[in-house]
C-alpha positions as CSV (number, residue, x, y, z in Angstrom):
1,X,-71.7,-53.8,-8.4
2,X,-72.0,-56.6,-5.9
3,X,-69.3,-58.6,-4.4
4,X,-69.8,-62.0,-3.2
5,X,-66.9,-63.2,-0.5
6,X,-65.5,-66.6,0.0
7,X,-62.5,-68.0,1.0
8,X,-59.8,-69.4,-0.8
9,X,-59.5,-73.1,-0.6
10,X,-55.7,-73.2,-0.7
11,X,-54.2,-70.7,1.5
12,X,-57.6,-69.5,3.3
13,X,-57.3,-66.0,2.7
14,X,-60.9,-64.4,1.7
15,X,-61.4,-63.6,-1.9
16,X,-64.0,-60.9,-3.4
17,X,-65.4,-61.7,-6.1
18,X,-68.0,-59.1,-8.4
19,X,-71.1,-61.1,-8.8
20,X,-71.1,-63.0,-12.6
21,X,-67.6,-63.7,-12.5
22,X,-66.8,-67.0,-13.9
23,X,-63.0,-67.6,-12.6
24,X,-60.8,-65.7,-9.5
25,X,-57.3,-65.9,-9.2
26,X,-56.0,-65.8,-5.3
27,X,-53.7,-62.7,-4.9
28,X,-51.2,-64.5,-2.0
29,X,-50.9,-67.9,-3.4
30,X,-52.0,-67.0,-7.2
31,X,-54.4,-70.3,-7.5
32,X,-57.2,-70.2,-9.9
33,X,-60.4,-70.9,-9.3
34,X,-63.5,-71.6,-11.9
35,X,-66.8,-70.9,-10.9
36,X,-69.9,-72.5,-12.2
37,X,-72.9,-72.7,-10.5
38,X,-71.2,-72.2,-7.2
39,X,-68.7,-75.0,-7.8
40,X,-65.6,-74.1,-7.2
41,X,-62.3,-75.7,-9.1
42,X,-59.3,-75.9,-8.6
43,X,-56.9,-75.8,-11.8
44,X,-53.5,-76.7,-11.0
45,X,-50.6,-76.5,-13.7
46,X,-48.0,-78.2,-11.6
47,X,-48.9,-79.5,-8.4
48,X,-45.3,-78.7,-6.8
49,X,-45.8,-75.5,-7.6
50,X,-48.9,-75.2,-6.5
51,X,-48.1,-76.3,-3.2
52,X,-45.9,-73.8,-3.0
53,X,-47.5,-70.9,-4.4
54,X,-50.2,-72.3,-1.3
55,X,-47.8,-72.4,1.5
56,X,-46.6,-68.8,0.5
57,X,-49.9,-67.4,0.2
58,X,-51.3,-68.6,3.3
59,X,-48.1,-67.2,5.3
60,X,-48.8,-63.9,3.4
61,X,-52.5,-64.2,4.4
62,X,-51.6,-65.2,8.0
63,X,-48.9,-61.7,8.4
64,X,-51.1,-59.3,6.3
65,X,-53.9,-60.4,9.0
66,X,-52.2,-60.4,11.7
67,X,-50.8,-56.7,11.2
68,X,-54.6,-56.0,10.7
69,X,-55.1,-57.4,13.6
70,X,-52.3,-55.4,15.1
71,X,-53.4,-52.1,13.6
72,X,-57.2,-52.4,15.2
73,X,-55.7,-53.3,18.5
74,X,-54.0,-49.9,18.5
75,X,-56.8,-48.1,17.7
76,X,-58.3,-46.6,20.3
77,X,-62.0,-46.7,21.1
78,X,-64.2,-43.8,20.1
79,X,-65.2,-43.1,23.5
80,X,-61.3,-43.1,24.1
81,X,-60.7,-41.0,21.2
82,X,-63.4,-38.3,23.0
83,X,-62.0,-38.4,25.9
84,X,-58.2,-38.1,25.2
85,X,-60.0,-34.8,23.1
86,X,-61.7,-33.1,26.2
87,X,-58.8,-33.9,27.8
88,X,-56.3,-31.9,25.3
89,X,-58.8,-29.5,25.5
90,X,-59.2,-28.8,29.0
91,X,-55.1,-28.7,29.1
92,X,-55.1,-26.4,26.2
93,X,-57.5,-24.1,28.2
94,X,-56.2,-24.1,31.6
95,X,-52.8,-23.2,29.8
96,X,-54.2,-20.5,28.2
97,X,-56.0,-19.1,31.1
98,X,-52.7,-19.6,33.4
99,X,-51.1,-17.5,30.3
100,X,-53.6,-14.9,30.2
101,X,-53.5,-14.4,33.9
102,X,-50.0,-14.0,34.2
103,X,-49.8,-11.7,31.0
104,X,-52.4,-9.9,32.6
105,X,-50.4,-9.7,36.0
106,X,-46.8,-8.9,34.2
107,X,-48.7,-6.3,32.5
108,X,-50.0,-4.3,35.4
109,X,-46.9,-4.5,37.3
110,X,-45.6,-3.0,34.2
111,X,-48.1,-0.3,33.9
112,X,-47.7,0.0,38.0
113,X,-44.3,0.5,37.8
114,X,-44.3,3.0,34.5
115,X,-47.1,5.3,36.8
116,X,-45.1,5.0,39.7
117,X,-41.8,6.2,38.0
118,X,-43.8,8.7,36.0
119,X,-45.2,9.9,39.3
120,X,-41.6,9.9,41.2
121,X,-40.2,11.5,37.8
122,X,-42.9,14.6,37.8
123,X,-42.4,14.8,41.9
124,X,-38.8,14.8,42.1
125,X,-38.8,17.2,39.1
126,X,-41.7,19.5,41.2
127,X,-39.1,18.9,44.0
128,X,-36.0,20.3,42.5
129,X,-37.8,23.4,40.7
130,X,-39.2,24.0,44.5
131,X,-35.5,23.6,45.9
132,X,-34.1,25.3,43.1
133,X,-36.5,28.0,43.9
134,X,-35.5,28.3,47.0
135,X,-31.9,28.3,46.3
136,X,-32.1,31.4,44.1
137,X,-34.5,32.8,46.8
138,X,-31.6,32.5,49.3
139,X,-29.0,33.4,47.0
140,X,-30.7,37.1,46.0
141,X,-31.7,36.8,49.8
142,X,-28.0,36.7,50.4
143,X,-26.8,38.9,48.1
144,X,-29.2,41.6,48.7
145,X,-27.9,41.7,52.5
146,X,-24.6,41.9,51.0
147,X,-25.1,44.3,48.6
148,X,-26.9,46.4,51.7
149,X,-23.6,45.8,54.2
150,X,-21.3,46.6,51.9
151,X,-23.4,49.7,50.5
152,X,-24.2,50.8,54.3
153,X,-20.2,50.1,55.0
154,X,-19.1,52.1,52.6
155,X,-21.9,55.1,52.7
156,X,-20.8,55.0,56.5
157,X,-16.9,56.4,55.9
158,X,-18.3,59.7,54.5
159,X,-21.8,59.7,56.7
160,X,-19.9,59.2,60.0
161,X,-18.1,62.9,58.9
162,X,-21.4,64.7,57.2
163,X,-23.7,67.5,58.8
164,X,-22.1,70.4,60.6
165,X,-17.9,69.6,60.3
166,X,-15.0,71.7,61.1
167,X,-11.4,71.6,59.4
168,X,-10.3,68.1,61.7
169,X,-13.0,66.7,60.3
170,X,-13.8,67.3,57.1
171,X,-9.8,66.5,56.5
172,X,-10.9,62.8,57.5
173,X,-13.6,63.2,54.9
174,X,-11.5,64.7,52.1
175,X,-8.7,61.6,52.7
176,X,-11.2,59.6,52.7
177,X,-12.6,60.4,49.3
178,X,-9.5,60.8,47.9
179,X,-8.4,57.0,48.9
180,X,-12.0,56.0,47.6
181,X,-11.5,57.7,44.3
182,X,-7.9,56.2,43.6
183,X,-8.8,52.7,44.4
184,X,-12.4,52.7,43.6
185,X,-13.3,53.8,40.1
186,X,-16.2,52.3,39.6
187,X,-18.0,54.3,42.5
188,X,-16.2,57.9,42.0
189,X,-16.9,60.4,45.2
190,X,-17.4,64.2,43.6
191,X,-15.9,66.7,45.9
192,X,-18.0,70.4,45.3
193,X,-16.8,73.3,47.0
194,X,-17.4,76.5,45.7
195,X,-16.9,76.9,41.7
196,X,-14.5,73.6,42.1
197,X,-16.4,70.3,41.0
198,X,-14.0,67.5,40.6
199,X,-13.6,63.7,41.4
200,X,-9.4,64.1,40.8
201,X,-7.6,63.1,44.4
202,X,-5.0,65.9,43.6
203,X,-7.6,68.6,43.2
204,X,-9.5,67.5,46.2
205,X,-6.5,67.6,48.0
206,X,-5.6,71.0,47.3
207,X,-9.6,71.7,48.3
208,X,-8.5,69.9,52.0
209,X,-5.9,72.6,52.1
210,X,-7.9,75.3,51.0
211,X,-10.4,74.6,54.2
212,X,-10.1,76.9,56.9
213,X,-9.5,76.7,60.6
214,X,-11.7,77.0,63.7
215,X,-14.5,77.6,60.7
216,X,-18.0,76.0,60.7
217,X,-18.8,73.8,57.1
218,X,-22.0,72.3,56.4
219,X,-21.5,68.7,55.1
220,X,-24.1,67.5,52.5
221,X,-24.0,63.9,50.7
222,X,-25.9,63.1,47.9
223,X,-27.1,59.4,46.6
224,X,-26.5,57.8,43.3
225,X,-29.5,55.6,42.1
226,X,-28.2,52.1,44.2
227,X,-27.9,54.2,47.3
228,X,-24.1,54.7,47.4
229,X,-22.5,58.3,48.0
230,X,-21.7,59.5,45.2
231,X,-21.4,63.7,45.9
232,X,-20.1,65.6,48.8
233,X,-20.6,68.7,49.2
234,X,-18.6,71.2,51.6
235,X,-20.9,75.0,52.0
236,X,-19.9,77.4,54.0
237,X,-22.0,78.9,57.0
């Protein structure tokens, strides 16, 4: 449908007006208008009135215009519009590329640091099971040689009397075994001489007495399985 503008004689404000219309009423200061022919009228009921429905509607006209007028200033230009665009965009993208960068970064220091404390973990675990190695190395090391003083220390009390002995010295043998067997019983020294075969200190003692003088005895020791004496025997020659 076609609209044919023109402006309101009263207040000035521009009226639309669909094409065959015969009369338009002025929406700010509600005058009437006939149209014939392109003639325009002008009805007015009261003319006080009129004036001032005028008055108000061209003030009304004047404001509404000049907030248009406002509202198109503050529009920006379309070239503006682009550019203020590319330019949220480019921020937008240099932000997210700073943030990628430094997520990236954070992240392999992360992964950095996780490898290097999973290599220092596996290292210093390698490490100890090495030095606890060689701790227990040491330690059987050091008990070994102990086992073997104390084992060659003791062997040595009845070895120091054993081969060909007479009376004097098999009586240091005999005490000996005797002290051995009273203080020592897990390591028991078997005295056998003759049909006598006995680890008791009273019977062995009785066996020291039973020795003869300025008489030649062969000495033998035998070993238990850990090397320690464990038998003496007395033989006569």
């Amino acid at each position: 449908m076609k609209l044919v503008e023109m402006k309101c004689k009263n207040c000035g404000s521009m009226l639309e007006i669909e094409e065959g219309t015969k009369q338009v009423t002025c929406k700010y200061c509600h005058t009437s208008f006939m149209i014939d022919d392109e003639v325009q009228h002008v009805q007015h009921d009261n003319m006080y009135e009129s004036g001032y429905e005028f008055e108000k509607g061209r003030m009304q006209a004047q404001s509404d215009k000049e907030i248009e007028d406002s509202i198109n200033d503050m529009k920006p230009s379309s070239m503006h519009s682009i550019l203020s665009m590319i330019i949220i965009i480019a921020f937008i993208a240099i932000f997210v590329s700073v943030f990628i960068v430094i997520f990236r970064e954070v992240k392999y220091g992360i992964d950095m640091n996780k490898k290097a404390q999973e290599q220092f973990s596996s290292s210093f675990s390698t490490s100890q099971k090495i030095v606890e190695s060689q701790i227990e190395e040491t330690q059987n090391e050091i008990n070994k040689r102990r086992s073997e003083s104390e084992k060659s220390s003791f062997n040595y009390t009845f070895e120091k009397n054993s081969g060909t002995k007479r009376k004097f010295w098999i009586n240091y043998l005999l005490d000996d075994v005797v002290t051995n067997n009273k203080t020592n019983s897990e390591q028991l020294i078997t005295v056998v001489y003759g049909d006598i075969n006995t680890t008791d200190p009273d019977q062995i003692i009785d066996i020291k007495h039973s020795i003869k003088e300025n008489k030649d005895y062969e000495i033998v020791l035998d070993y238990d399985e850990d090397g320690y004496v464990n038998v003496v025997n007395i033989r006569n020659i």
